[in-house]
N, C-alpha and C positions, 0 to 999 in steps of 0.2 A: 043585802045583796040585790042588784038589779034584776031583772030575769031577763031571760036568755037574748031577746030579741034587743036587748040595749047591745049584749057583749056582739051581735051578729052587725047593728049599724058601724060600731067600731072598726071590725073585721073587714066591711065594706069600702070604709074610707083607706083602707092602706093601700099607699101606690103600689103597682106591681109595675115590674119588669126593669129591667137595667140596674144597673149598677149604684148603688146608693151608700152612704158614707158620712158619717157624724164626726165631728168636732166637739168635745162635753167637758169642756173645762169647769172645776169648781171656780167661782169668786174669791178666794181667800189670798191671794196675795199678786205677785210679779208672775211674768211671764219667762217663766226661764226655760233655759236651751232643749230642755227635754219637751219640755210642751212645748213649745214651737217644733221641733222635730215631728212630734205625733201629728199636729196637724196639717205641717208638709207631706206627711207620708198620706195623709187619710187624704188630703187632696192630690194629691198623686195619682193615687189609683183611681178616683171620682172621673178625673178626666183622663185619665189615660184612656178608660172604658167607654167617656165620654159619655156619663154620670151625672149623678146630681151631690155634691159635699152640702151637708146642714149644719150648721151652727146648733148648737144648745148649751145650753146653759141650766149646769146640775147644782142648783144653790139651795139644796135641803138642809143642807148642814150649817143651822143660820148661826153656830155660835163660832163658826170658824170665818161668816164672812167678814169681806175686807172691803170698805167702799172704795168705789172708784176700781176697784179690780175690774169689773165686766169692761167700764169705758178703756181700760190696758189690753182688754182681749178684743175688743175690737178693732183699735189702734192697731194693736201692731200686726192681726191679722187683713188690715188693708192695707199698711205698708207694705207689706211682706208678698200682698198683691194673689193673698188666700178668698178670694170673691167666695162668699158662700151662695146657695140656689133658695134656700129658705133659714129662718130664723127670726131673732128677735128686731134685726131693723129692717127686713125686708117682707118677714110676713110668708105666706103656704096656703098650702090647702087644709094641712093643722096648725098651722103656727097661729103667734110666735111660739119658741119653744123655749119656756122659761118655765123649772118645772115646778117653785113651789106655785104657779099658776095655773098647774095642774092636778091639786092634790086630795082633789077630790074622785081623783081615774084610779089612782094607784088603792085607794084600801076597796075600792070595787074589784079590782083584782083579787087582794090578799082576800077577800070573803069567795071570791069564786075559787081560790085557793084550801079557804076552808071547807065548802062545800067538797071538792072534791078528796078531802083528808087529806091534803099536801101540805098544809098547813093548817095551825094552834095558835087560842089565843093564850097568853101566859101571865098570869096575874101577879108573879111573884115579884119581890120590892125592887123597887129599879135599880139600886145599887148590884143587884145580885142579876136582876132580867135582861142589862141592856150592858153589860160588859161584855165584852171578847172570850172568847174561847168556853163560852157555858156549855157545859157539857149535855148531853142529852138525855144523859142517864140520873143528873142531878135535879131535871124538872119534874116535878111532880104533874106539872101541867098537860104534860105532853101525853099521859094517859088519862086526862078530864074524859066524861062523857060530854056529846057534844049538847045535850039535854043542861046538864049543870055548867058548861061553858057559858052556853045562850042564859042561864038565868045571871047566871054572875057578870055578863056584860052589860044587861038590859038592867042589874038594880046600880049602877055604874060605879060599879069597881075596873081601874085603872089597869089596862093592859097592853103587853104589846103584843103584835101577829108575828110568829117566828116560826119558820119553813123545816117543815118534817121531813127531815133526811130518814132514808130507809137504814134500819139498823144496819142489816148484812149485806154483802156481796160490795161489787165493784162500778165505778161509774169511767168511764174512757170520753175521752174527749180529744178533738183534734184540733191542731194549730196548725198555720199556714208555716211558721218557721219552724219548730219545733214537733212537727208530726202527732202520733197518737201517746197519749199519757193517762195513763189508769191509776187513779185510786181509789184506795180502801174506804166505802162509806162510812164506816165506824170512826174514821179520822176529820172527818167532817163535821165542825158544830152545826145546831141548830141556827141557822141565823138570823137576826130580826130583820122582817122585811117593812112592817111599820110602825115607827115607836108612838110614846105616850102619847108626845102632840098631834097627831096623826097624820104627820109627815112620812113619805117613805124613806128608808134607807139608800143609797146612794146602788147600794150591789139589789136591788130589786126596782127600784125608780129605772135605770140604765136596761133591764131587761127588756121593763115595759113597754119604756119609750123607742127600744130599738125595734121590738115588734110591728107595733103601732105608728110606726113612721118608715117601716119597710127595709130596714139597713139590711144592706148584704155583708158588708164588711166591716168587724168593728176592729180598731187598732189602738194599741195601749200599749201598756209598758210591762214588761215580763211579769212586777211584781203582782200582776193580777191574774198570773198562772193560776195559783193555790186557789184565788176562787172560782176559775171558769167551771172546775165540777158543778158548783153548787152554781151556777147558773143554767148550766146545760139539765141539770134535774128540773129547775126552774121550766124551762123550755117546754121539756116532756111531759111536764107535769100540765101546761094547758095543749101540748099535742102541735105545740107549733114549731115549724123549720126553726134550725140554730143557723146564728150568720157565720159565715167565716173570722174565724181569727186569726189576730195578724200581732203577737205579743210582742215587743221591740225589749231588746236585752238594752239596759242604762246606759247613760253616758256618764263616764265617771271625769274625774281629774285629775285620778292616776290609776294603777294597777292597783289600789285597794280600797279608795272613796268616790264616793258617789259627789257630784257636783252639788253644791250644798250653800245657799243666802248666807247663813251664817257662818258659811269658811271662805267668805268673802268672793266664791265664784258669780261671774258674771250671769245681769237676766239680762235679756233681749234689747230693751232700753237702755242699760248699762253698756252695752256695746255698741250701741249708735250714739250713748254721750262722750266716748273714748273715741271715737273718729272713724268705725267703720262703716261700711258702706250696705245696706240695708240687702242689695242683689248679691253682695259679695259673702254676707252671712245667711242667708239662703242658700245660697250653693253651696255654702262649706257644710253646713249643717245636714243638707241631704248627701252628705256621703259619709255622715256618722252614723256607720255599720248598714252603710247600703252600698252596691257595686254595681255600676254600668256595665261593669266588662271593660277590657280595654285599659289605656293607658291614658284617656282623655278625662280631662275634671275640669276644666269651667265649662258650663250650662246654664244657658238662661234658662228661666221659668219654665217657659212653653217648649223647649227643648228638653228640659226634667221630666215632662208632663207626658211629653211623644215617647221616651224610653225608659219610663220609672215600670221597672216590674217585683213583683214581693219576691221573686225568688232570688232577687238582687239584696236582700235583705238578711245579716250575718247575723249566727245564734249570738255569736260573743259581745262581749260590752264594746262601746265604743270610747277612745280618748278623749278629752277635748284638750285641742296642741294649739296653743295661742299665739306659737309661730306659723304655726301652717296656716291658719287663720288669715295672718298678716302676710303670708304670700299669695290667698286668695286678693284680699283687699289692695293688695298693692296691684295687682294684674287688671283690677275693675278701674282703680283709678289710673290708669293710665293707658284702660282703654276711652274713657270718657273726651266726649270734643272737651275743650279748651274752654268754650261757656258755661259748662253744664261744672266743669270742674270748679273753677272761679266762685261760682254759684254756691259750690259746696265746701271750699274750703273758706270762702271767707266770713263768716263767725269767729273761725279761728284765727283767721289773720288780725281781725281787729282786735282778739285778743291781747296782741301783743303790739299792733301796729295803732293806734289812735289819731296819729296827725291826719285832719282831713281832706292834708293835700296830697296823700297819697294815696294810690291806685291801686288797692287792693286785688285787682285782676290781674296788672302789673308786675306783682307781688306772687300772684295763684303760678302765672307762666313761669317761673326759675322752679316754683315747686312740685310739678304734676311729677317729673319720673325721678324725684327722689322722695317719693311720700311714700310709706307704706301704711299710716294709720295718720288721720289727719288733725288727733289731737295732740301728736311730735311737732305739728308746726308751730307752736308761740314759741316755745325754746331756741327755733330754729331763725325766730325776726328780733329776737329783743333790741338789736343793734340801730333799728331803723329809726325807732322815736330818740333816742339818746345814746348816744356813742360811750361805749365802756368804758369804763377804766381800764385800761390794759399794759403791759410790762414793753418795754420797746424789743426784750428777747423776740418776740414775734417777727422781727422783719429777719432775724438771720432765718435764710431757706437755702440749705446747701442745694437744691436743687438747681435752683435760680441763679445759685452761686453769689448771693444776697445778704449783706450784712448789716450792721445799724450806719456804717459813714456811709456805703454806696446808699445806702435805702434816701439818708439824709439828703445827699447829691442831688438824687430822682426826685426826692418830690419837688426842690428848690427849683429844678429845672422843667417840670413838670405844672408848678403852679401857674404862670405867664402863660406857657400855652393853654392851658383850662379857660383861662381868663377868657382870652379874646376869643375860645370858642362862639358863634352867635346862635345858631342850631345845635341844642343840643339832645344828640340822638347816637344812639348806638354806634352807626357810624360815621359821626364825625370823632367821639368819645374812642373809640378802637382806632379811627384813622391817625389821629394825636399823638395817643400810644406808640402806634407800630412805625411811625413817623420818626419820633426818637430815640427807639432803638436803632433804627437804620440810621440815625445821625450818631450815634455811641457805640456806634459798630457791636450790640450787644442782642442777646436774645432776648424776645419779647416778653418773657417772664421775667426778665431784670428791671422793665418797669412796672408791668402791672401788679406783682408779687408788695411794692412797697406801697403803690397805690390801695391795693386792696385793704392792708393791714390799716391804712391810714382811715378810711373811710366805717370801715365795720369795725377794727378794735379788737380783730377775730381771724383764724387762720382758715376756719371752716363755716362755710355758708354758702346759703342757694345761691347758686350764680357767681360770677366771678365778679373782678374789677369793671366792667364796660356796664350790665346791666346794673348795678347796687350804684353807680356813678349815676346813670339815668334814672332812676328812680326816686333816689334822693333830689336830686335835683343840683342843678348848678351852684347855686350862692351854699346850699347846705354842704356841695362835695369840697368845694373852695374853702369851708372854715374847717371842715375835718384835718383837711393837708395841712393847711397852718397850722393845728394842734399836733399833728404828726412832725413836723417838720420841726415844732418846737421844743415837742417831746426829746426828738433824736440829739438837738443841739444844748442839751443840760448835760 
């Protein structure tokens, strides 16, 4: 154990004042919707107060980590446009904060812990010491003198440090959503704060460093109700302020599971390779089991940030609806200019679209207000590189009043005029059109209804007969007819 004037330099360097806020993802895997949630929210309130939000990064637990996770948690909390104030790529006044980088802080604690009998070291076999739920009555260790503790640590027998819950009475703790919760200390194990390797545990690393880096608000996820007792003893137990807690009830994926990798629910990534729009799953996400008030839900960032308050924050689980999702997404993409859209739908358009001489922005503009998730669009072009196979039933459109002899009629009279088009442009291509209905005394869907089918192969697609005509291009819309026309006359 250090003496005291070390634990008082520590004490010294903690920022004081305003509002402070951690982000502590483990490494171990994707980034899924729930942690993205929590450090929406934890940055929420950082700025609302107009704070400081910290990155850390709780990687004690090396047999669960996962490479290339941290570079996931950083990713997508810079798309997601979560800026942190300190951390591991920005640096502090403690940082970085990477805590087995730290791990020589935490067993200076659990010894200042021992000193003050708040905690035991426990020698018994690690199958039996570093399991869940050890009961407190079953350690022998736990009544060691601390005379034969010190001999038996010093001739180096194997221990871990595990936190001395008081046998009797009651510990109460409060939560910003869920108010004040009392229980029973006798229901509380002893828990190890740090095991053999002398790594900390995750529920005693998180105290430390929330201490020691000044959080006023920590925010999680309900299932770490059960252990806020045994942290807030943790707390008392060196005499320091508890931060506020901010416990967030699950997002499930229905009324009775929790969103879950291996039942094939979506992580953060996963929903930006599916076509949604990174601002559009930030907004939807902060209103799983949070409320503005009101009747308003799209919010940018910095408009989340000016009216995120915790008491907008609902005890109950929240859903995740993959259609209301896609009604966010569809409302972003079609607030977007016309560049910026182009920009982001075309990966997907090449998908399906390959000839080089077409214009994939070209292509972006028939799709902007009918996209609601922008990995629907290859489905939606297959027609452009290579004209279907398709049934001639397609040109009957009772609407049109359109059958396979009229359809056959219209293109036959229809090809000559394409031909000697010279400009060709939307409005010369519609002027042609509406040209020979006025000479067939007929409604303009009686030509371009035959037109259309002939060129895409298809009754449904972006854009009608005039753009998919322009697009394709002249010599390509000319040999469609011919196949249409030839189709109709078998």
């Amino acid at each position: 154990m250090k003496d005291m004037n070390w634990y008082a330099e520590q004490e010294a360097r903690i920022p004081k004042g305003g509002t402070r806020t951690r982000f502590a993802p483990s490494p171990t895997g994707y980034m899924h919707v729930g942690n993205l949630r929590t450090a929406l929210y934890t940055w929420l309130i950082a700025r609302n107060k107009g704070g400081k939000f910290i990155l850390r990064i709780e990687d004690t637990d090396q047999e669960r980590y996962v490479d290339g996770a941290v570079e996931v948690i950083y990713r997508t909390l810079a798309e997601c446009g979560l800026d942190h104030d300190e951390g591991p790529d920005v640096g502090g006044p403690v940082g970085p904060y990477i805590q087995t980088e730290r791990r020589g802080l935490y067993k200076e604690y659990a010894d200042l812990l021992i000193e003050k009998g708040c905690a035991y070291r426990c020698f018994c076999e690690k199958s039996d010491a570093e399991g869940e739920g050890f009961e407190k009555a079953a350690d022998p260790c736990r009544s060691l003198s601390r005379v034969e503790s010190d001999e038996r640590a010093a001739s180096g027998e194997a221990y871990v440090i595990r936190q001395k819950i008081p046998e009797g009475g009651t510990t109460t703790f409060h939560d910003e959503i869920f108010g004040d919760i009392t229980v029973e200390n006798s229901t509380l194990d002893d828990q190890v704060l740090i095991k053999r390797d002398g790594l900390p545990t995750y529920n005693f690393a998180n105290v430390i460093d929330d201490h020691l880096m000044g959080i006023t608000h920590v925010v999680r996820g309900s299932e770490y109700l059960s252990s806020a007792p045994k942290y807030d003893l943790l707390y008392r137990s060196f005499g320091w302020d508890v931060p506020a807690y901010v416990h967030c009830s699950p997002v499930m994926r229905d009324a009775h599971n929790k969103m879950s990798k291996r039942h094939g629910d979506p992580s953060y990534e996963d929903l930006i390779a599916q076509g949604y729009l990174t601002d559009a799953v930030v907004n939807y996400v902060a209103l799983l089991g949070w409320s503005p008030g009101g009747e308003r839900e799209i919010f940018s960032l910095p408009e989340l940030a000016e009216v995120f308050e915790i008491k907008g924050i609902s005890k109950s689980p929240a859903i995740f609806d993959v259609e209301k999702l896609k009604y966010f997404n569809s409302e972003y993409i079609r607030a977007m200019s016309p560049e910026d859209f182009a920009a982001a739908a075309e990966p997907f358009i090449r998908q399906a679209v390959k000839k080089p001489d077409i214009d994939p922005a070209a292509i972006a503009a028939l799709l902007q207000q009918r996209t609601e998730v922008l990995s629907d669009i290859p489905e939606k072009l297959d027609f452009f590189d290579e004209l279907p196979d398709y049934d001639t039933s397609l040109y009957v459109h009772k609407k049109s009043k359109t059958d396979e002899a009229g359809s056959l009629e219209m293109l036959n009279r229809m090809l000559p005029v394409f031909e000697a088009i010279e400009d060709w442009s939307d409005e010369s291509i519609l002027g042609a059109m509406t040209d020979m209905a006025a000479q067939c005394e007929c409604k303009n869907a009686k030509v371009m209804w035959p037109v259309r089918i002939a060129v895409a192969g298809k009754a449904v697609t972006p854009g009608g007969a005039v753009e998919i005509c322009r697009i394709l291009g002249k010599d390509e819309t000319l040999r469609r007819i011919r196949i249409g026309a030839e189709k109709l006359s078998k």
